[in-house]
C-alpha positions as CSV (number, residue, x, y, z in Angstrom):
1,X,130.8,105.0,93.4
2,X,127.1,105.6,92.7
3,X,125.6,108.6,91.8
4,X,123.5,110.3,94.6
5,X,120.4,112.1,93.0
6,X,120.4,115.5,94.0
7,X,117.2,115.5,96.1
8,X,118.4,112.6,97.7
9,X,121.6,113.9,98.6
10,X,119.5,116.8,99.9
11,X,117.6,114.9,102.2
12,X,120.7,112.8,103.2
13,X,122.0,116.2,104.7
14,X,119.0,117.1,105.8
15,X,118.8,114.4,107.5
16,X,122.6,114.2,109.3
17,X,121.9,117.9,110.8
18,X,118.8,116.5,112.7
19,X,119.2,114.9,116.4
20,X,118.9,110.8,116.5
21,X,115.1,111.7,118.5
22,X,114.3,114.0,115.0
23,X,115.2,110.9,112.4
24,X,113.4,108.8,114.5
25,X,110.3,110.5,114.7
26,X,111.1,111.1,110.7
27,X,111.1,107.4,110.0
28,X,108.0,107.2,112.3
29,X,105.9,109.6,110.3
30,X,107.1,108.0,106.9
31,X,106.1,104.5,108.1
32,X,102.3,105.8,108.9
33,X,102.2,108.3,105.2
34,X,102.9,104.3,103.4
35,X,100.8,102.8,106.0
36,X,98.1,104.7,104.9
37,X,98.8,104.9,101.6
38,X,98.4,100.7,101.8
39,X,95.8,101.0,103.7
40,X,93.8,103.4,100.9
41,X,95.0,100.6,98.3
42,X,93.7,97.6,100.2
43,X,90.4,99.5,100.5
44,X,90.1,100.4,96.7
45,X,91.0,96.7,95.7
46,X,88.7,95.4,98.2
47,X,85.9,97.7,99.1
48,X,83.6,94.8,100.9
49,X,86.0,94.4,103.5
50,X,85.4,95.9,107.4
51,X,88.0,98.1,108.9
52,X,89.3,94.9,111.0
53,X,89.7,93.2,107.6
54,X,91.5,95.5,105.8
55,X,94.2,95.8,109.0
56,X,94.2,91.9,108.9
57,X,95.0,92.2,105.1
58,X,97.6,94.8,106.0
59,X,99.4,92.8,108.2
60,X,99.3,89.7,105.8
61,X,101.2,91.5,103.4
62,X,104.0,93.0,106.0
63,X,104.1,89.5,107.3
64,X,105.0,88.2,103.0
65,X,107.3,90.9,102.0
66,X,109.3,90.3,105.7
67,X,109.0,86.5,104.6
68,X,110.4,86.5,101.2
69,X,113.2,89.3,102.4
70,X,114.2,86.9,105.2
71,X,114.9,84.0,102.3
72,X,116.6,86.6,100.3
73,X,114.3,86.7,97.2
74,X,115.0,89.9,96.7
75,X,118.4,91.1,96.5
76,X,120.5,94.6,95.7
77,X,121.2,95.1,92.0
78,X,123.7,97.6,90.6
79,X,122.0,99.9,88.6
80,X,125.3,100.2,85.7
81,X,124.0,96.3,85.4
82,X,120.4,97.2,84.5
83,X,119.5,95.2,81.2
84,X,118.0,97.8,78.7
């Protein structure tokens, strides 16, 4: 069994007491806070580019991390097997 940290187990009851509309519109709001968040990075890395660009470059990187998950590069690793 793994540990549950205790703000996360926090949230996760948080989270359970809220209607299925509430989470939703939880997930919703988190999606834009690291939208924007990758937004702000793409603009620091890249300050040349327009508005369009930078939503072009945003999309290029959804469209390569839903790539390499979808040929399972990445995969879940027990954290007890974390090499130290």
């Amino acid at each position: 069994m793994f540990m549950i940290d205790p703000i996360e187990k926090d949230k996760a009851i948080q989270a359970r007491s809220m209607t299925p509309a509430a989470r939703f519109h939880m997930g919703f709001e988190l999606f834009e806070m690291v939208r924007n968040r990758m937004l702000a990075g793409i603009r620091a890395r890249s300050p040349e580019l327009s508005n369009d660009e930078v939503e072009i470059e945003f999309r290029r990187i959804l469209k390569l991390q839903r790539q390499q998950q979808e040929k399972n590069i990445y995969r879940t690793v027990d954290s007890r097997s974390r090499c130290e």
